[in-house]
C-alpha positions as semicolon CSV with decimal commas, in nm:
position;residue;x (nm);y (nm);z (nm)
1;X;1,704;1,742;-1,347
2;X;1,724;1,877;-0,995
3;X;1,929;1,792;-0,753
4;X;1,853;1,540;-0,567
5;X;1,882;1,496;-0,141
6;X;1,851;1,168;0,052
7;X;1,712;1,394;0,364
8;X;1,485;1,636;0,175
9;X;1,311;1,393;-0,097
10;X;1,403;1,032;-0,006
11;X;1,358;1,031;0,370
12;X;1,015;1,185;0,393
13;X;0,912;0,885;0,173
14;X;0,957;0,671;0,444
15;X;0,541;0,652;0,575
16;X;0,418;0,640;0,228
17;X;0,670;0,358;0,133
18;X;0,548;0,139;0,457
19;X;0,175;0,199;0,421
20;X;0,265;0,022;0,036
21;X;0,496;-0,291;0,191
22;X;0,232;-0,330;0,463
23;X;-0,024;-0,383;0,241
24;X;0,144;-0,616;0,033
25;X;0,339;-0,806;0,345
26;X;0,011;-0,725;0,607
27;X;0,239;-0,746;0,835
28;X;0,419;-0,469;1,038
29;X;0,732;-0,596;1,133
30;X;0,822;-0,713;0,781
31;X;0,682;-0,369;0,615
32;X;0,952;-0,207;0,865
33;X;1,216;-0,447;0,739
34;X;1,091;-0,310;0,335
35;X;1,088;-0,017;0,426
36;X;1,478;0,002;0,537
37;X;1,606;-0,209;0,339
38;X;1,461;0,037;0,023
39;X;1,602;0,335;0,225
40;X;1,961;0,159;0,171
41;X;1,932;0,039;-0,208
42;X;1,792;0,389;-0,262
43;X;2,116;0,541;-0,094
44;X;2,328;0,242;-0,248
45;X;2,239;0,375;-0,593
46;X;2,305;0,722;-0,536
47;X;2,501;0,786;-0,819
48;X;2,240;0,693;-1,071
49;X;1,997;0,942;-0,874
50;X;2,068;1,238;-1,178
51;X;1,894;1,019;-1,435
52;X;1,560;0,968;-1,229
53;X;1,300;1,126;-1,323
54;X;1,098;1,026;-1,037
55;X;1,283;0,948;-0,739
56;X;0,915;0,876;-0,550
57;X;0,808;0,662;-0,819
58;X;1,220;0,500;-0,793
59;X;1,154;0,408;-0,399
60;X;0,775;0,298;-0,457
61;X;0,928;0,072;-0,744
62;X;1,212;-0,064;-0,517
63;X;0,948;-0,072;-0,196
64;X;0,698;-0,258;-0,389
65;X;0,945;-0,522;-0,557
66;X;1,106;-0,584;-0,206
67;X;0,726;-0,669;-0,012
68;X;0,659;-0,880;-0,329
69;X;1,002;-1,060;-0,233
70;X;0,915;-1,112;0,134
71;X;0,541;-1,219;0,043
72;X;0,659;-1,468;-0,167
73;X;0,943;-1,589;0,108
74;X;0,665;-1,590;0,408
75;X;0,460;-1,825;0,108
76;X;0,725;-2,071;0,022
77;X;0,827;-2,093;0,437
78;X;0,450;-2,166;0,517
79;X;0,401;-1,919;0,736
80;X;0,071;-1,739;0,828
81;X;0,030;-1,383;0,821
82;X;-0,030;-1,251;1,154
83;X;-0,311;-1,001;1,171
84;X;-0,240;-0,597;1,108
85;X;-0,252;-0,366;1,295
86;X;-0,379;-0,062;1,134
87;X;-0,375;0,306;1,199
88;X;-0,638;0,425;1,421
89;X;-0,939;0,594;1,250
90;X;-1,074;0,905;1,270
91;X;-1,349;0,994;1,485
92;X;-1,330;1,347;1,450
93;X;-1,692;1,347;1,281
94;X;-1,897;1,190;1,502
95;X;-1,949;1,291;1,916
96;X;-2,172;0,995;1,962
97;X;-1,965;0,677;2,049
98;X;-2,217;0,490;1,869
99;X;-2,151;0,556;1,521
100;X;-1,787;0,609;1,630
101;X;-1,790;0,208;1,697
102;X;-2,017;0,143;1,406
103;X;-1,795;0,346;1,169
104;X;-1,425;0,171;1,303
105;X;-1,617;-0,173;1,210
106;X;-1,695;-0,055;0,910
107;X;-1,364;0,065;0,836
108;X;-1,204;-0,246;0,978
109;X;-1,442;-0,492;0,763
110;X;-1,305;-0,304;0,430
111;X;-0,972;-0,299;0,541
112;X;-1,018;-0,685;0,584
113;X;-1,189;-0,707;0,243
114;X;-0,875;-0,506;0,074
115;X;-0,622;-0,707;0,244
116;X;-0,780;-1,066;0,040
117;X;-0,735;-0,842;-0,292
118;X;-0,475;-1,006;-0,518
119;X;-0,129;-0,804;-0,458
120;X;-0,170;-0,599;-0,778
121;X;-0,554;-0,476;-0,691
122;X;-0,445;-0,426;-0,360
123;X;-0,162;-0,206;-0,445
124;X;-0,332;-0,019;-0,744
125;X;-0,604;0,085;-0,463
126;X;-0,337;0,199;-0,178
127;X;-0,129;0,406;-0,405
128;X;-0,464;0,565;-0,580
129;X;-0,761;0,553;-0,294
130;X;-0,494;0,613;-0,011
131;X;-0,183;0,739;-0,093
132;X;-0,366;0,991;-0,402
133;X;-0,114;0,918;-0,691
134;X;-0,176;0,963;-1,052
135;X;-0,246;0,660;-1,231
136;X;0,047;0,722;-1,447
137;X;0,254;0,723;-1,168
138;X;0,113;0,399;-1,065
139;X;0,121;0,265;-1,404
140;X;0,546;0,356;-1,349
141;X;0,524;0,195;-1,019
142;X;0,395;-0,106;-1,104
143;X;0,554;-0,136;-1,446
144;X;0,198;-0,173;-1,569
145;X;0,001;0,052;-1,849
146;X;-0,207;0,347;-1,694
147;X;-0,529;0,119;-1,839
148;X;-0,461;-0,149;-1,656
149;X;-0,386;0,010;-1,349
150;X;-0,758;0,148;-1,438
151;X;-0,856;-0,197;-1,470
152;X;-0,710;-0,331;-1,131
153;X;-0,870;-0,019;-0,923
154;X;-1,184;-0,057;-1,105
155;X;-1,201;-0,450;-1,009
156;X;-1,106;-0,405;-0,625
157;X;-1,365;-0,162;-0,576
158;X;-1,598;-0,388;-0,756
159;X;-1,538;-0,665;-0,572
160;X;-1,498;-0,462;-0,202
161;X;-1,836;-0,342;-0,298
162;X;-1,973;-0,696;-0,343
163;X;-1,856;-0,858;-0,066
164;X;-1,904;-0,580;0,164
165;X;-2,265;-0,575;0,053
166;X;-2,314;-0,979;0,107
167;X;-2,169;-0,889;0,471
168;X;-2,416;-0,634;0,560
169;X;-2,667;-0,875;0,410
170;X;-2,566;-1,172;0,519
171;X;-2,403;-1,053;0,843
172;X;-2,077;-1,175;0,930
């Protein structure tokens, strides 16, 4: 195993681990609070960091078990999510601010239509779709089998596919 640094491997986790809590927690403020309080169980169990095999697939684990925590806290105190505020898309593609408007809708009405996903559909797509991990690595994450993690991404697209297409039909 290789040694391991909390500056060179854990730290530069720290945007991949908050895009993951905010879209469990959809909220900002409390993905910020994941986010650091992983960072210090991560460091807390330094010592145990030689028998990792995966110390990215270690903080995802912690990350993702923490946002499931303070979902389920923000449930049982009532409270409503407040609405996300995403990163900005890119418009890079397009001169014509037109389809650059058309295209952020677009982007914003599936980023609506992922954040209703049940937690595990919603995470299977952010750490496969956006963050571009294997599904085994998922399948770790999660503490799921790679087939069902197949099963869950395969579902959410369905189903972002669906209602995306009764929206454009429909209108909103």
């Amino acid at each position: 195993m290789k040694k391991i640094s909390f500056r060179t491997d854990v730290l530069p986790l720290k945007n991949e681990l908050f895009r993951v809590a905010l879209r469990i927690t959809l909220n900002p403020a409390e993905a910020e609070d994941v986010v650091q309080e992983t960072m210090i169980k991560v460091w807390n169990r330094r010592e145990q960091w030689e028998e990792i095999e995966s110390i990215e697939a270690f903080c995802l684990t912690i990350c993702r078990n923490l946002a499931l925590d303070c979902q389920k806290r923000m449930e049982n105190q009532n409270t409503s999510l407040e609405e996300t505020g995403h990163d900005a898309p890119d418009y890079s593609y397009s001169a014509n601010p037109e389809e650059q408007t058309v295209q952020r809708d677009k982007v914003e009405r599936v980023r609506r239509l992922i954040d209703v996903l049940p937690e595990k559909q919603r995470t299977c797509m952010q750490l496969r779709d956006i963050e571009g991990k294997a599904y085994k690595e998922i399948a770790n994450v999660m503490n799921i089998t790679e087939q069902q993690v197949k099963v869950n991404i395969f579902r959410a697209r369905q189903t972002i596919k669906q209602k995306y297409l009764e929206q454009e039909q429909y209108g909103l």
